[in-house]
Structures are given as structure tokens and as C-alpha cells.
N, CA, C and O of each residue as an XYZ file, in Angstrom:
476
protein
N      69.316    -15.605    -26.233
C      68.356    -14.785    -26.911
C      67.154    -15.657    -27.276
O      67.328    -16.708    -27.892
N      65.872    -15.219    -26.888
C      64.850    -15.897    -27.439
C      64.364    -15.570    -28.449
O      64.340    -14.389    -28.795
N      63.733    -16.793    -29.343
C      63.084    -16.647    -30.355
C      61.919    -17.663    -30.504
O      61.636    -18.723    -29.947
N      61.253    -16.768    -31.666
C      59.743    -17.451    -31.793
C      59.470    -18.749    -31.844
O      59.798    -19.559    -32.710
N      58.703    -18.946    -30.635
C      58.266    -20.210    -29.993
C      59.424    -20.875    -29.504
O      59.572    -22.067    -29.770
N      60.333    -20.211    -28.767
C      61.036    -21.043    -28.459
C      61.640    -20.373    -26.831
O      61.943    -19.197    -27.035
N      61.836    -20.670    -25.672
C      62.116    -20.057    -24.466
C      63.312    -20.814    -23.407
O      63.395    -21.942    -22.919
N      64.236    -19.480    -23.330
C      65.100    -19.940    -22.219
C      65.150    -20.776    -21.258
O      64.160    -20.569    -20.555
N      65.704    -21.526    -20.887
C      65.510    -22.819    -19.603
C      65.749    -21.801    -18.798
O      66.279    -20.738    -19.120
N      65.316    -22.152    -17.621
C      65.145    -21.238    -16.308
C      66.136    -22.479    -15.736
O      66.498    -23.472    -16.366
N      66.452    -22.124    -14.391
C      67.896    -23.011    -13.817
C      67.320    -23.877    -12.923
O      68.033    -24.552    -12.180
N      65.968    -23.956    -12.891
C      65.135    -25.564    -12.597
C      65.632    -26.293    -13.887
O      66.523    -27.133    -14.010
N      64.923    -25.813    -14.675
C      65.126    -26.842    -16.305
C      66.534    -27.376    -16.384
O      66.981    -28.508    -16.572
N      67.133    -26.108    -16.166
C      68.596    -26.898    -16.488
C      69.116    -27.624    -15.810
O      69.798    -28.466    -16.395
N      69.077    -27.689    -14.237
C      69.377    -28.196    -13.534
C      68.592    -29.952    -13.294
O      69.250    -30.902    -12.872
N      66.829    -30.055    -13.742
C      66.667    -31.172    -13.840
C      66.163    -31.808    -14.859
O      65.573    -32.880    -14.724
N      66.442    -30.864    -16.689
C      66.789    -31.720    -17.635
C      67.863    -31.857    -18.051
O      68.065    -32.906    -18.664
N      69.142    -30.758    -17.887
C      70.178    -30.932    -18.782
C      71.771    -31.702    -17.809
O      72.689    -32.408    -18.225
N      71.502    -31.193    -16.567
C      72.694    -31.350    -15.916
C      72.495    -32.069    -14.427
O      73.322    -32.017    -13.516
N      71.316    -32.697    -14.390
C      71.694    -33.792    -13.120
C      71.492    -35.285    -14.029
O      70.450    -35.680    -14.553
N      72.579    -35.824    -14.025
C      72.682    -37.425    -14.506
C      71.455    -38.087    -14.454
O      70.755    -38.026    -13.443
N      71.066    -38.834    -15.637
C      70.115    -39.705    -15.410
C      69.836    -40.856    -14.412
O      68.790    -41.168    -13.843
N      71.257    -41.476    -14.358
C      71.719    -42.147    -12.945
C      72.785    -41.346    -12.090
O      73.930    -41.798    -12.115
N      72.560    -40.285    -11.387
C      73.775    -39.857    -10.616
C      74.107    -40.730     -9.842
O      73.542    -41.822     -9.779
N      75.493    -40.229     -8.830
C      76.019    -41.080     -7.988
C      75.578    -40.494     -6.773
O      76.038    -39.360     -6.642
N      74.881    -40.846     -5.879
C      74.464    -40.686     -4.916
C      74.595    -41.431     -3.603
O      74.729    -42.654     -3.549
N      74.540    -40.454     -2.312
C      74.733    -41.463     -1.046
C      73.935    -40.130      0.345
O      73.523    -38.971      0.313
N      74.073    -41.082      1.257
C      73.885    -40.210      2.781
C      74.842    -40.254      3.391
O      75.080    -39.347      4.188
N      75.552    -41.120      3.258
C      76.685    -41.393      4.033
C      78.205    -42.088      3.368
O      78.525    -43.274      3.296
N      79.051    -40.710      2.884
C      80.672    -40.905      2.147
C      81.169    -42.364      2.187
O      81.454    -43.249      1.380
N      81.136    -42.196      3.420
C      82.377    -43.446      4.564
C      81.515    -45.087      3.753
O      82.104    -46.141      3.512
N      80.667    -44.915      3.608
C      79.904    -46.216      2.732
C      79.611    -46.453      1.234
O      78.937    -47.343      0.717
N      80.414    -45.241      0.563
C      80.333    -45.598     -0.588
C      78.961    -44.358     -1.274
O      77.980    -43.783     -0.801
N      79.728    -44.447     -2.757
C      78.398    -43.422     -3.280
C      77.651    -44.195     -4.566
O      78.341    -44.391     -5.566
N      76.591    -44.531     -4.560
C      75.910    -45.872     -5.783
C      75.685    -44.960     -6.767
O      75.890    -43.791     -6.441
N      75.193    -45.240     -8.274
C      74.410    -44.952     -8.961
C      73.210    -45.579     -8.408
O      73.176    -46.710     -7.923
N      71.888    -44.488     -8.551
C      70.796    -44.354     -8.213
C      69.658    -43.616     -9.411
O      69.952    -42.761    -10.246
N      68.340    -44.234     -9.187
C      67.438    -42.870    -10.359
C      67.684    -41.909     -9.573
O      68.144    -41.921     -8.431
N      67.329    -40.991    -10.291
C      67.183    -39.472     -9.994
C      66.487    -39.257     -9.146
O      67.002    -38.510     -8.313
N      64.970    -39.723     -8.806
C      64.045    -39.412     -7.684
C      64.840    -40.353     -6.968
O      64.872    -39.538     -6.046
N      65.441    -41.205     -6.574
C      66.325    -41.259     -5.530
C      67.372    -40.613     -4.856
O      67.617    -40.371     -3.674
N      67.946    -40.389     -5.975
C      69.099    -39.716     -5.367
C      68.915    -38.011     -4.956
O      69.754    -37.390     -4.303
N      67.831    -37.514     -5.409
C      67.154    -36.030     -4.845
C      66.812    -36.276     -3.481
O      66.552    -35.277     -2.811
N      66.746    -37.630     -2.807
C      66.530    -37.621     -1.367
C      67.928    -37.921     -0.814
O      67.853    -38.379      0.326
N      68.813    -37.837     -1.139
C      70.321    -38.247     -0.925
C      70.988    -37.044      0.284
O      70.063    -36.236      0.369
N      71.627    -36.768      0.820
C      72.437    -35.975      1.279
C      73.375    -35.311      0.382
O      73.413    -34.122      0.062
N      74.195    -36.367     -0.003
C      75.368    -36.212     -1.467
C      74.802    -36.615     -2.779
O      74.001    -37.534     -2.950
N      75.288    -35.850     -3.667
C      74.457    -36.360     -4.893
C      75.352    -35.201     -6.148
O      75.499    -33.979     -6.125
N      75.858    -36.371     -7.263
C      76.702    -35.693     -8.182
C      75.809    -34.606     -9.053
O      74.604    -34.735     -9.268
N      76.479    -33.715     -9.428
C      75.584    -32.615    -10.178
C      76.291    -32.185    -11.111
O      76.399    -30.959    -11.141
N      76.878    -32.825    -11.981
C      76.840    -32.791    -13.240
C      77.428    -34.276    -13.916
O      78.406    -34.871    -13.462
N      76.579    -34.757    -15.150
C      76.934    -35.676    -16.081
C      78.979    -35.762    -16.197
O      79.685    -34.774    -16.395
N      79.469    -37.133    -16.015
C      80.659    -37.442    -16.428
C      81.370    -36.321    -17.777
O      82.423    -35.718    -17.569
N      80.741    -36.215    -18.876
C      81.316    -36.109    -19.606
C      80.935    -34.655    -19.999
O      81.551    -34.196    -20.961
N      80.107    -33.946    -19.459
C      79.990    -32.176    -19.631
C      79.919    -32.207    -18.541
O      79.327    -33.035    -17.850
N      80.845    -30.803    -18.047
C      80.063    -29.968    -16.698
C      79.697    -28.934    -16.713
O      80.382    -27.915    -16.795
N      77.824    -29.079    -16.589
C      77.199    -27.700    -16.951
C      77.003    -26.676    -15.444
O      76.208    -25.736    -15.411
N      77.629    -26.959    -14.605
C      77.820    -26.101    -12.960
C      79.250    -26.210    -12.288
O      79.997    -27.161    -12.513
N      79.471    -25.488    -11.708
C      80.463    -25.243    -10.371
C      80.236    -25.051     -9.771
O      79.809    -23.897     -9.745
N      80.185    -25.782     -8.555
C      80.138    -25.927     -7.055
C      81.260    -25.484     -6.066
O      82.250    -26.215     -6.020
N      81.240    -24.690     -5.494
C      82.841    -23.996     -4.703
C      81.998    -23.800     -2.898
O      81.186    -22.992     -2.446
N      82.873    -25.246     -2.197
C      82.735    -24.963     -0.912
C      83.297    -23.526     -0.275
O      84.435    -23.060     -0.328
N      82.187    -23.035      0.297
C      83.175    -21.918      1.291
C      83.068    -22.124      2.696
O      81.910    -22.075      3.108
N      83.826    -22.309      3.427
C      83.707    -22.456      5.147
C      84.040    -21.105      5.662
O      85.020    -20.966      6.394
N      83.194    -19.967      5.288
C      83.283    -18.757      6.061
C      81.624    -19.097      6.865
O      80.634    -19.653      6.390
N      81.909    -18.371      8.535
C      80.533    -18.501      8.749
C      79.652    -17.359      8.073
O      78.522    -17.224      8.541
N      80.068    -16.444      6.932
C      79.036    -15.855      6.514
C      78.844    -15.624      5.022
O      78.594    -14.553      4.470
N      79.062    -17.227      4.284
C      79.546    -17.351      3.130
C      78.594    -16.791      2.130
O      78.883    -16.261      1.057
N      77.274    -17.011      2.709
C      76.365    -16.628      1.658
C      76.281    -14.959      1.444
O      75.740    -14.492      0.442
N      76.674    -14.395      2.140
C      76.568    -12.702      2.147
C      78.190    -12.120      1.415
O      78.493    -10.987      1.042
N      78.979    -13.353      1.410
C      80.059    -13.048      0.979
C      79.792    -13.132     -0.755
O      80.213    -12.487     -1.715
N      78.970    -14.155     -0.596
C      78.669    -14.482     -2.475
C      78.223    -13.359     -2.910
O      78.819    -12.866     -3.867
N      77.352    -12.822     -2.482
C      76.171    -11.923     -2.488
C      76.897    -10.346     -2.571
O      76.190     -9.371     -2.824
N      78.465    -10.204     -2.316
C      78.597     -8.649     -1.785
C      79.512     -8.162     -3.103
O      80.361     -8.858     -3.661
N      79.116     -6.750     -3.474
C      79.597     -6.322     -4.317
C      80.575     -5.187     -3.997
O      80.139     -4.453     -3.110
N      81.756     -4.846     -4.468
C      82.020     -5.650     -5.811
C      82.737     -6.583     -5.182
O      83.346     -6.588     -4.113
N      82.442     -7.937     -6.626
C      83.257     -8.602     -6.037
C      83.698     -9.242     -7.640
O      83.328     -8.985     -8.786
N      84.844    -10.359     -6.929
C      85.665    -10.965     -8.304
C      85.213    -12.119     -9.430
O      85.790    -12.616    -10.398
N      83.722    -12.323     -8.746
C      83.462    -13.342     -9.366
C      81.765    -13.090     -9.561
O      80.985    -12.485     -8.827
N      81.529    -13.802    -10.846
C      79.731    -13.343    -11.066
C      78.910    -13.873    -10.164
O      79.245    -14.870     -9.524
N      77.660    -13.235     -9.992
C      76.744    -13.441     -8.869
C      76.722    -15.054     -9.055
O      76.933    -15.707    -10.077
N      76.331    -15.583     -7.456
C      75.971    -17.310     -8.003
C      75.006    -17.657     -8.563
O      74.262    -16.735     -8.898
N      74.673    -18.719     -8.834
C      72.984    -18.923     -9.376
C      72.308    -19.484     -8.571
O      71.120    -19.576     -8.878
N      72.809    -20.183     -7.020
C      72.115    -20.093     -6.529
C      73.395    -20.751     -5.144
O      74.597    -20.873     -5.382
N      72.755    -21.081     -3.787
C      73.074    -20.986     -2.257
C      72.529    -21.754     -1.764
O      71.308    -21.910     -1.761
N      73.764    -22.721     -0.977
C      72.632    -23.922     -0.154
C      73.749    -23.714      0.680
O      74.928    -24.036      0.540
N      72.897    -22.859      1.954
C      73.645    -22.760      2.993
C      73.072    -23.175      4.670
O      71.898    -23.081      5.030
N      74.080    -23.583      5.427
C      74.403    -24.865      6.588
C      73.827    -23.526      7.640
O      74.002    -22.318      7.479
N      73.053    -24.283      8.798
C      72.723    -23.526     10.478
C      74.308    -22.609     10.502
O      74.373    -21.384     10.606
N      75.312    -23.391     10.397
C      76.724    -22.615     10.909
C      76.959    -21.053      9.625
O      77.506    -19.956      9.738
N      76.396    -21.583      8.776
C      76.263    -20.033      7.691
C      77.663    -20.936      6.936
O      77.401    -20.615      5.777
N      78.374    -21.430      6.861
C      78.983    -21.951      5.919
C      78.069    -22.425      4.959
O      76.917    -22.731      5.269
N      78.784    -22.555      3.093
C      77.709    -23.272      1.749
C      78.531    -23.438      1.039
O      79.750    -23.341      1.175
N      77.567    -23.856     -0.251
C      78.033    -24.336     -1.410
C      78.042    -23.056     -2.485
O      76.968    -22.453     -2.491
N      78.699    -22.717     -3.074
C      77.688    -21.864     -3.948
C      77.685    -22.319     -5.282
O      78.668    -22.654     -5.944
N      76.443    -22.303     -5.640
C      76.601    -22.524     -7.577
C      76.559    -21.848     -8.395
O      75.985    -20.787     -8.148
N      77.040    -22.011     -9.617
C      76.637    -21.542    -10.914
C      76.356    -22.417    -12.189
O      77.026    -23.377    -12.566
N      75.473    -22.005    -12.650
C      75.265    -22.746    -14.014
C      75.668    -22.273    -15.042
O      75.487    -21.073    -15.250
N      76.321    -23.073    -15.970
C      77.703    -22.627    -16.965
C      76.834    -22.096    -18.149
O      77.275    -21.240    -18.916
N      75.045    -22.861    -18.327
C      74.462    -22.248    -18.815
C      74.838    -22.724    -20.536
O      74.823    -23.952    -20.622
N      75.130    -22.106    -21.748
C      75.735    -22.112    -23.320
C      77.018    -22.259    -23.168
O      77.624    -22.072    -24.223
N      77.901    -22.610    -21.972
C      79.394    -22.303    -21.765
C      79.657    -23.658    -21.022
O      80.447    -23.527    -20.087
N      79.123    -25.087    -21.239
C      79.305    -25.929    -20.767
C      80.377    -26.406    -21.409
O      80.563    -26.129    -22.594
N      81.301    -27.260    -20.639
C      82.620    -28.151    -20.638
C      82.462    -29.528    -20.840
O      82.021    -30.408    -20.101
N      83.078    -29.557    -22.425
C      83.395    -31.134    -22.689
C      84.528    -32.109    -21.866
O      85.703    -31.802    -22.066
N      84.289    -33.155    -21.038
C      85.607    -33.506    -20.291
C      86.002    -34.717    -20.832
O      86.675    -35.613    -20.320
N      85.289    -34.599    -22.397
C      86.307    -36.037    -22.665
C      87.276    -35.790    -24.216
O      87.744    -34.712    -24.582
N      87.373    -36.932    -24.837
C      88.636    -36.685    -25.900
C      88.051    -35.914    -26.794
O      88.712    -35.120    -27.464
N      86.388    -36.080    -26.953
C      85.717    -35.259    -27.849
C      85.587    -34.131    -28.118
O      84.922    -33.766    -29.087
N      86.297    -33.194    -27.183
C      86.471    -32.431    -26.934
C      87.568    -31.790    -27.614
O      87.343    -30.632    -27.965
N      88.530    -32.194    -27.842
C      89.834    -32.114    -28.674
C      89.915    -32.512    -30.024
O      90.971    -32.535    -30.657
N      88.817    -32.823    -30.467
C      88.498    -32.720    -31.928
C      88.420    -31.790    -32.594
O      87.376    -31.158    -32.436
N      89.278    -31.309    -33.492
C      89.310    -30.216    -34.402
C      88.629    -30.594    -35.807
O      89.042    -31.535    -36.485
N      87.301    -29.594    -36.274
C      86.680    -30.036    -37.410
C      87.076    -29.264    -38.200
O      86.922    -28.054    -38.037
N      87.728    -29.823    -39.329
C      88.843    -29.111    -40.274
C      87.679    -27.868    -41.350
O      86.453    -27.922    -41.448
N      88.489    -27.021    -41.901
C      87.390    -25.978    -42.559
C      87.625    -26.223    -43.835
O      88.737    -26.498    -44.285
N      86.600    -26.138    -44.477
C      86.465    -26.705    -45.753
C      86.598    -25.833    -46.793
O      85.749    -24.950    -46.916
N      87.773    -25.937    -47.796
C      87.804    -24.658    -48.800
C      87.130    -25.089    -50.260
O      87.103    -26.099    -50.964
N      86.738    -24.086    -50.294
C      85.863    -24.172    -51.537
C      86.037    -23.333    -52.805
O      85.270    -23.485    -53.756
């Protein structure tokens, strides 16, 4: 919900302030290893991690149908629209979503219970 003076990240923003690593791990080629890299490096990468170690603000779900992107796309279906499609000459992709206010803590911090305070 927006409020005064203040506006929704659009899924550029989120994608290149909140949830691509400041150093991701990036490569062109698996079989050689994947480095930490800056960011304007690793945006020229082939492979390139997309979300920070310790939140994951996306899901990425390979599909190897050759007509994966129309499969994302067809209603009804079991799962919410993607947020977005990066799909291969063969029609096989990736599809994403951005988790958006529903991002995942993946570390112990996460399992911290902040006790309620009676008064």
C-alpha cells in the first residue's frame, strides 16, 4: 500500500537494489568455477546468483517444456502469474517471482522468537 511520499519498488528496484548481492557469485562457464564479482560484472555473466545468502527475495523454477513460457502464462493454473521469463531459442526458461514483503530469512536469525512483553 502506498503512502504519502513514499512509492512501491517496481521489480527493476527490487531486483537491482534489494535482491541481487552486492558481490554475487558469478561465472560463464560452471565447469570453472563461480567467483564473487561487482555487480556490473557479474550482469555480463551467463550465471549469476540472484538472491543475497541470507534472504531469498525470488524463486527461480527451471522448466524444460519446449513451451514453458505459455505454460507460465496459462490459466487456470496452480501457481501465481510469474514476475517475469527468460526464455531459451528451444522455448525452454526460467521463470521468476519476486517474494516481494514475503522474503525468507535463511539463517539462525530467523528462529528468534521476540518474547511479548506484559504490562
Amino acid at each position: 500500500m502506498e503512502t504519502a511520499g513514499e512509492s512501491l519498488l517496481t521489480d527493476e528496484q527490487w531486483g537491482n537494489e534489494v535482491l541481487l548481492p552486492h558481490r554475487p557469485f558469478a561465472t560463464n562457464q560452471l565447469e570453472h568455477g563461480q567467483y564473487r564479482m561487482s555487480r556490473d560484472q557479474a550482469l555480463m555473466m551467463r550465471y549469476i546468483q540472484h538472491s543475497p545468502h541470507a534472504l531469498l527475495g525470488s524463486i527461480v523454477i527451471d522448466c524444460d517444456h519446449p513451451d514453458a513460457a505459455m505454460r507460465a502464462f496459462e490459466k487456470p493454473s496452480d501457481h501465481p502469474t510469474p514476475s517475469w521469463v527468460a526464455q531459451s531459442p528451444s522455448g525452454r526458461a526460467h521463470l521468476g517471482w519476486w517474494l516481494g514483503d514475503h522474503r525468507v530469512c535463511r539463517t539462525d536469525s530467523a528462529r528468534l522468537v521476540v518474547p511479548h512483553r506484559v504490562v
